[in-house]
N, C-alpha and C positions, 0 to 999 in steps of 0.2 A: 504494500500500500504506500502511493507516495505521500508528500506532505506539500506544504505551503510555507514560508516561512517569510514574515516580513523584515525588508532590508535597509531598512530608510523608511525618510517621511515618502518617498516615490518610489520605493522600487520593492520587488518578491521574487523570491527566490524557488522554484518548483523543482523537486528530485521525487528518484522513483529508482527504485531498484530493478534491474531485469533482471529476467530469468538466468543470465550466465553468470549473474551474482552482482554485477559492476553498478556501482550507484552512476546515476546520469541526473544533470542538474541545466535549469535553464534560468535566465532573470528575466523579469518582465517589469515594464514602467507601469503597467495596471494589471490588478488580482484578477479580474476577469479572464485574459488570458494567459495569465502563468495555471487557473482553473481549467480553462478548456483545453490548454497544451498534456494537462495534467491528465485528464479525464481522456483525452483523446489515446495515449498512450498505455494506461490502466486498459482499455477497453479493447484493444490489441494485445496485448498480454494475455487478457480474460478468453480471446477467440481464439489465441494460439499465432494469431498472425505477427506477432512480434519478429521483430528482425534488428539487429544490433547497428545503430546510425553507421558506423564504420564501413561496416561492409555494403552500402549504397555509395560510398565514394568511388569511381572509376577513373581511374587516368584518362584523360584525353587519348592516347599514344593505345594504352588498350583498347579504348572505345574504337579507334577509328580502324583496329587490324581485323576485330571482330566484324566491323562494317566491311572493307575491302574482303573478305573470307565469303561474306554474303552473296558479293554481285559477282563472283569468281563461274555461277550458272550462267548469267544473266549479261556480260560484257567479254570483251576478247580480250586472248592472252593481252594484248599490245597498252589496250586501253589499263588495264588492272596496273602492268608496270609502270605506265605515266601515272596513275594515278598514284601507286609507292613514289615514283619518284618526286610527285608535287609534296606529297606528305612528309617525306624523307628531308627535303630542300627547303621548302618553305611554311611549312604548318608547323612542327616538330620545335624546331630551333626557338 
């Protein structure tokens, strides 16, 4: 169960334990929404859909190999390698 905790005359402080154990804590200028961030997350827990904020971070550089791997049915050898090479030269860096 998480909590609320006031932090200031303006500010709240929301934690919440997840399931892999790790407290997770957010601040908000209004109780309002450090509640419904609170409430939103308890309620994911409760359905099982919880998922650990970390692991939604992806690299750009992973997103975009996973993409060119997609259109590998869908475009020619030739186009796939321009398009590593624009990725490689000019997005990447």
């Amino acid at each position: 169960m998480g909590h609320i905790q006031k932090r200031g005359p303006k500010c709240y402080k929301a934690r919440y334990r997840g399931p892999d154990g790790r407290e997770r804590s957010k601040t908000f200028h209004r109780k309002i929404d450090a509640v419904q961030w609170l409430t939103k997350h308890e309620a994911t827990k409760a359905t099982g859909e919880w998922a650990a904020p970390e692991l939604g971070r992806l690299p750009f550089k992973h997103y975009a190999e996973l993409h060119l791997e997609t259109l590998t049915t869908t475009r020619t050898p030739s186009t796939i390698s321009a398009y590593r090479s624009n990725l490689r030269n000019h997005v990447l860096p």
